[in-house]
N, C-alpha and C positions, 0 to 999 in steps of 0.2 A: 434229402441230404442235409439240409441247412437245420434241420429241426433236433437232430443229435446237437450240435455247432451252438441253437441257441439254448439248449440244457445245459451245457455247457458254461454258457454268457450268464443265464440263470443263478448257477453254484458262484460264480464269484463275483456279482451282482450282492447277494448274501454274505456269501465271505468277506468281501472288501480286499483283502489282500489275502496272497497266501505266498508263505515262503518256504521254498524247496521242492526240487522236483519229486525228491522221493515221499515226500507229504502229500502232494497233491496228490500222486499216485493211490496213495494207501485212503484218504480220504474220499475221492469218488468210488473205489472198489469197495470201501465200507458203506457207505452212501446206497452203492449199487444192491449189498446184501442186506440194507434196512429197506428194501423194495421202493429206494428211488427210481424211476424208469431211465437210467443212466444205461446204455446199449453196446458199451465199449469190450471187449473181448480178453480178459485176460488170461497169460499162462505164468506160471512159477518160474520164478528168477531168483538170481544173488538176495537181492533185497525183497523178495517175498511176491504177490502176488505184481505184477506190470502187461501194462496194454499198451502195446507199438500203437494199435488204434487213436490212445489219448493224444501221447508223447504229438501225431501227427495232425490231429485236431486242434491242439493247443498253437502247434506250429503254424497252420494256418490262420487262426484267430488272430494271433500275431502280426500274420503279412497282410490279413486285411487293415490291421490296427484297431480292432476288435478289444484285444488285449496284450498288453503291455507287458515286456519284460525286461527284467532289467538284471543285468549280471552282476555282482558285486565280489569282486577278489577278495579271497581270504586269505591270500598268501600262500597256504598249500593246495588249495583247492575254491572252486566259483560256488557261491551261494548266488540263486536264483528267484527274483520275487515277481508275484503276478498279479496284475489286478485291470478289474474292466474299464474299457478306455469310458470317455464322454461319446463318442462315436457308436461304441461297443453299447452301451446304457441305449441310445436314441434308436439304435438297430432291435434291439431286445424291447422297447415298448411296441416300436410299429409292429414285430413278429408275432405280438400277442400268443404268446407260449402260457400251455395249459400244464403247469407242474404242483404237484402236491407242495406243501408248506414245508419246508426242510431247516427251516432257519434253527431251531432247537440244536438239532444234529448237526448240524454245520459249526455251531460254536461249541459244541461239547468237542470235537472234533479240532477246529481251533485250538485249544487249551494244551492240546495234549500235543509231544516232544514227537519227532518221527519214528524215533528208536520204539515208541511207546506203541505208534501206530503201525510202524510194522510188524510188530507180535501181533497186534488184533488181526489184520486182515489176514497174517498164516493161518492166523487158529481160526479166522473165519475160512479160509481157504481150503481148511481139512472139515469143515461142518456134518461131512458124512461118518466122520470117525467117533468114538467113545469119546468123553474126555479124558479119560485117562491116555486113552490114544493118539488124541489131539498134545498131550503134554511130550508123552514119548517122541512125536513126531518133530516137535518141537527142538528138544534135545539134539535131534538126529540132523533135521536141516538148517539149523542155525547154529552150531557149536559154539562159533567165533564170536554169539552175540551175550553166551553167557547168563541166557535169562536167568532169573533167582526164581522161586516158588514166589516169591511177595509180589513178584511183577507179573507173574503168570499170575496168579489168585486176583490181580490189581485188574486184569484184561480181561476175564472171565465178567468180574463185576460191571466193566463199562461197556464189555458185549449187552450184558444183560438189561443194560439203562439206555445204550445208542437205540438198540434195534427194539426196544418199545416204542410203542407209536404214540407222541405227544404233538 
């Protein structure tokens, strides 16, 4: 059970912070499709690929104080940031967790805006499609998000660089 929990502690051990639920979403489901062993179950939603699995993992992480959240109002809306406690660090050295090297990925990942990241994990989400398919599909399930060709052609490239293996 606890071994999901510390891949978990792992990724943002690496990350250092990360901000926004729907970031962190898209980033371990990307993570997941560059064959990190990340176990979490996702289905298609509003904003693209989501794991109630995470969402509840994360929750927990929190109640032991594992890791830290912190709400920040935005006035119309709560921004959310996350990072592993001192607690959450001393727990993850004793666990001795056996994970591939992800730090690369994790910051190419970082860099990038959520809006950005959630076009990759759709188009990684349709992966059984053409890409011409993948773009059509795109159109169809995201209308409201507008994509342009330069941002699709922009996510195709950083598919092609994330899910190399460095």
């Amino acid at each position: 059970m606890l071994n999901n929990h510390a891949k978990l502690m792992q990724f943002f051990s690496i990350a250092q912070e990360v901000t926004g639920r729907k970031k962190l979403q898209k980033m371990i489901y990307i993570l997941q499709k560059c064959n990190i062993p990340f176990e979490e179950k996702y289905a298609f939603h509003v904003y693209g690929p989501y794991s109630e699995e995470l969402t509840l993992r994360v929750e927990e992480l929190c109640n032991l104080t594992f890791i830290d959240e912190v709400k920040e109002d935005k006035g119309n809306y709560f921004q959310y940031h996350y990072h592993i406690t001192d607690r959450g660090k001393n727990f993850l050295e004793e666990f001795g967790l056996d994970m591939p090297d992800m730090s690369n990925k994790v910051d190419q990942l970082k860099s990038k805006s959520a809006r950005f990241l959630e076009l990759v994990a759709t188009m990684l989400y349709f992966d059984d499609l053409t890409k011409s398919e993948v773009e059509a599909k795109i159109h169809q399930v995201k209308p409201k998000q507008k994509y342009s060709e330069a941002e699709i052609a922009a996510s195709w490239a950083f598919i092609g660089d994330v899910t190399q293996t460095h």
